[in-house]
C-alpha angles and dihedrals in degrees: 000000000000121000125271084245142074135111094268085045090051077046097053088033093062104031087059099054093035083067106037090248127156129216139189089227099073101021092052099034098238116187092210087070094100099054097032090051100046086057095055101255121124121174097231113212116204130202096048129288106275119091130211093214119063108210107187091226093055129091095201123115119258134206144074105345133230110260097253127275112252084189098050101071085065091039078052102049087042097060093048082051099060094032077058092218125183097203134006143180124230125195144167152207116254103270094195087156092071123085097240079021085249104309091136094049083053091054097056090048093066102042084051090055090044103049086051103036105037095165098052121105110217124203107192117209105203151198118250090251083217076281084286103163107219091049091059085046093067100062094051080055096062095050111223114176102249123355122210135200114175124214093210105205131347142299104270101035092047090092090057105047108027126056120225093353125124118203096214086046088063092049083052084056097044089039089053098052095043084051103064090042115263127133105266117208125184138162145197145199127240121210110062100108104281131142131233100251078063100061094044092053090050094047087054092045094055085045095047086051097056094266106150102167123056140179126199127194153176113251117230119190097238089201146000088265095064137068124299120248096251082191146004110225121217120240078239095064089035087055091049089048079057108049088041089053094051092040079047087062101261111142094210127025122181104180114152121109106271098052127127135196078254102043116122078350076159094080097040099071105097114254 
């Protein structure tokens, strides 16, 4: 794990909170932040910084969310434009207090990217929408490169540790995308106290839904409030949930303990 420092980290840093930006990096914890942020990639996350949903693995704010920003999806597509980057993820909170809980919004937000960046690949990590259709239909509108959904855990410990998500509505997202023919990407956390024949149900379920790309990591409790680490996974088992998962049929597998839903995003996008 690189340091929090560095002349390209100060760069990203500033340029951020210069332009009232958000990103999961700081607002999740991630531990990825040193070295993302030394080579100049940040994972953007639109709509504020406060979610309307309070999962007990995430580090995010809660609460009654600002009304959006029209002026952020340009603010947004400015700043990829001077940090001259060649792909970047965008995310969000969960806006249910929003009547297609932002997807619109989300929508803007890409054509934006797009129409002043027109080189840069984007890879949207996304709500789940309540699996609304045209809501999700919004986002494959708009074209991003690879859009992501991530299941989180798995199925029987979702009630415990999301709020308001459903495992199996997450598959429906996953299972939407993949359908109209769009590269589907998800991710979960190990840690939480499931058992290997979970992990490998819920490999075989995101494979079963379309999903083709796939991340797997460590949980951390990001703070006293949040769930305890019920285990710490070796790199070894890590390494065997990754080969399982590419002899499975998946086409890209991150799985060590660092890694996050955003990390070497960069390989991810379809050639």
């Amino acid at each position: 794990m690189q340091r929090a420092s560095g002349e390209n980290y100060s760069r990203v840093k500033h340029l951020v909170k210069d332009n009232g930006l958000h990103t999961i990096c700081t607002s999740g914890n991630c531990p990825n932040i040193g070295e993302c942020w030394n080579a100049g990639t940040a994972t953007f996350m639109i709509l504020g910084d406060i979610c309307t949903r309070a999962c007990k693995f995430c580090n995010t704010k809660t609460g009654k969310p600002l009304p959006p920003d029209p002026d952020e999806p340009r603010r947004l597509a400015e700043s990829i434009k001077i940090l001259g980057l060649r792909h970047c993820v965008i995310t969000s909170v969960d806006r249910d207090d929003l009547i297609d809980g932002g997807a619109s919004f989300w929508s803007e937000v890409i054509k934006t990217i797009k129409r002043i960046n027109p080189g840069t690949t984007i890879e949207t990590l996304i709500p789940d929408f309540d699996a609304v259709p045209e809501n999700i239909q919004k986002i494959i509108d708009a074209e991003p490169d690879l859009i992501s959904h991530n299941i989180e855990t798995v199925r029987r410990l979702t009630p415990a540790i999301r709020t308001k998500a459903k495992y199996e509505r997450s598959l429906d997202v996953i299972r939407y995308i993949s359908g109209k023919g769009k590269p589907a990407k998800s991710g979960f956390m190990l840690g939480l106290g499931e058992t290997e024949a979970e992990i490998f149900e819920t490999i075989d379920d995101l494979y079963n839904a379309g999903c083709r790309i796939l991340t797997i990591g460590q949980y951390l409790k990001p703070s006293g409030l949040h769930m305890d680490v019920v285990e710490y996974f070796t790199p070894e088992k890590f390494e065997l949930y990754r080969t399982l998962a590419l002899e499975k049929g998946f086409e890209y597998v991150e799985s060590s303990p660092l890694v996050r839903s955003s990390f070497h995003a960069e390989k991810h996008v379809p050639h």
